[in-house]
C-alpha atoms as one frame of an Amber mdcrd trajectory, in Angstrom:
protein
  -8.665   0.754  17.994  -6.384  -0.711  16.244  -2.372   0.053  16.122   0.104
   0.385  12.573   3.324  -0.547  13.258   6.360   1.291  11.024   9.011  -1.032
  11.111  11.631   1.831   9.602  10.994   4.307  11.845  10.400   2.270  14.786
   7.022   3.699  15.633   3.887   2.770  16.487   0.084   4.291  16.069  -3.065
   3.726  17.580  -5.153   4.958  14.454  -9.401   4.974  14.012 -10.612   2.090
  12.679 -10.484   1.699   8.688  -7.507   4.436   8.511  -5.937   5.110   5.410
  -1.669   3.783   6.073  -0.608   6.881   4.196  -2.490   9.594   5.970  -1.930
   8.311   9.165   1.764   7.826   8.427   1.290  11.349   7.312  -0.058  12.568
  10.486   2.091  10.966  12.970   4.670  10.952  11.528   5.259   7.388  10.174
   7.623   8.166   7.521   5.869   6.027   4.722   7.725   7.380   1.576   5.219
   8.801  -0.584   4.604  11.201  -3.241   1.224  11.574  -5.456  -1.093   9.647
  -2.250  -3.191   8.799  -5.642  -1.747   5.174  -6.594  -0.174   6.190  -9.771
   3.966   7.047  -8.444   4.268   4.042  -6.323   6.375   5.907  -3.736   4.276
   4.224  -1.148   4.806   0.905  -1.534   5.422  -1.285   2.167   5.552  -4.610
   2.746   2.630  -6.591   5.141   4.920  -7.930   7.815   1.801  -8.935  10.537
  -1.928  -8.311   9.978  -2.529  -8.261   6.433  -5.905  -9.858   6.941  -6.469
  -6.280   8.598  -6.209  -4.392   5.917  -9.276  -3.861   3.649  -9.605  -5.401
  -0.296  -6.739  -4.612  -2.898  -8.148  -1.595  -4.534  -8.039  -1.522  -8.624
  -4.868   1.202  -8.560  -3.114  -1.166  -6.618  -3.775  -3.923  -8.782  -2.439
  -1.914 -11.869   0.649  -0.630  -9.903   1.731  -3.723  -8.387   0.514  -6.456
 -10.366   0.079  -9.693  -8.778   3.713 -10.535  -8.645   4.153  -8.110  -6.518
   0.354  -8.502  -4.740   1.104 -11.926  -3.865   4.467 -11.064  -2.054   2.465
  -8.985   0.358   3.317  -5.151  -1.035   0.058  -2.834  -0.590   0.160   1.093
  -1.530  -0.264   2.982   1.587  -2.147   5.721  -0.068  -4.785   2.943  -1.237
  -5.013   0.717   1.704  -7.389   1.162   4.694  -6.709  -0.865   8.389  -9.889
  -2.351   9.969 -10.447  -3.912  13.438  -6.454  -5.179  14.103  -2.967  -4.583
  14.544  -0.886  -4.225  11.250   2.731  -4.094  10.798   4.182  -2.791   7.701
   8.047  -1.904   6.363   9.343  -0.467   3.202  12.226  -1.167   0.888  14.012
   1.613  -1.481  14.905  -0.842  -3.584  11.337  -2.635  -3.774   9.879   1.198
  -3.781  12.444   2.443  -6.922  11.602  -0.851  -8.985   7.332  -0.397  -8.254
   8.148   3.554  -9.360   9.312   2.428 -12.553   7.086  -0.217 -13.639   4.099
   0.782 -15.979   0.702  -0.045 -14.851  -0.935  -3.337 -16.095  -3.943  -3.244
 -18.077  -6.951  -5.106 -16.391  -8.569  -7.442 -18.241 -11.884  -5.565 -18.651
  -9.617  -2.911 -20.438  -7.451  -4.957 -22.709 -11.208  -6.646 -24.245 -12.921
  -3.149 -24.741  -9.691  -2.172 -26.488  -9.474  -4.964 -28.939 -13.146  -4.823
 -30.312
């Protein structure tokens, strides 16, 4: 089974394999900020430190939320983001989490050409 490290509250998990970060942070305690667990506040938001390649796809809420700036420096949304077959270490920033809170979800590009027709 694989383990989720929480950097900020120096604790580690062994969780089930393809565990949601926020519940399990939930129910051990983890400390993952969080506030909606639906992708829309952003309170979630951690960093991949080790093991991203464990962590399942980039879901489409993420993708909104974070936008690839912020996809491409390694930040996931524990309430959308699953851990498969290996270790994963994760930490949080408030000053990363209070700038992801305030920005406005992108539209996808599917959306923005439905919208224009």
């Amino acid at each position: 089974m694989p383990n989720i490290r929480f950097i900020n509250s120096n604790k580690q998990f062994e969780v089930p394999t393809d565990s949601n970060v926020l519940r399990m942070s939930l129910r051990y305690d983890g400390e993952l900020p969080n506030r909606c667990g639906g992708g829309i506040c952003g309170s979630c938001v951690f960093k991949t430190e080790e093991g991203a390649e464990y962590l399942d796809k980039v879901k489409i809420q993420e993708r909104r939320k974070l936008g690839e700036e912020w996809l491409e420096k390694g930040y996931r949304l524990g309430c959308q983001t699953f851990v498969t077959t290996g270790d994963v270490t994760i930490a949080w920033d408030e000053e990363v989490t209070e700038q992801v809170k305030k920005r406005k979800p992108d539209r996808l590009q599917k959306e923005e050409v439905s919208s224009n027709r």
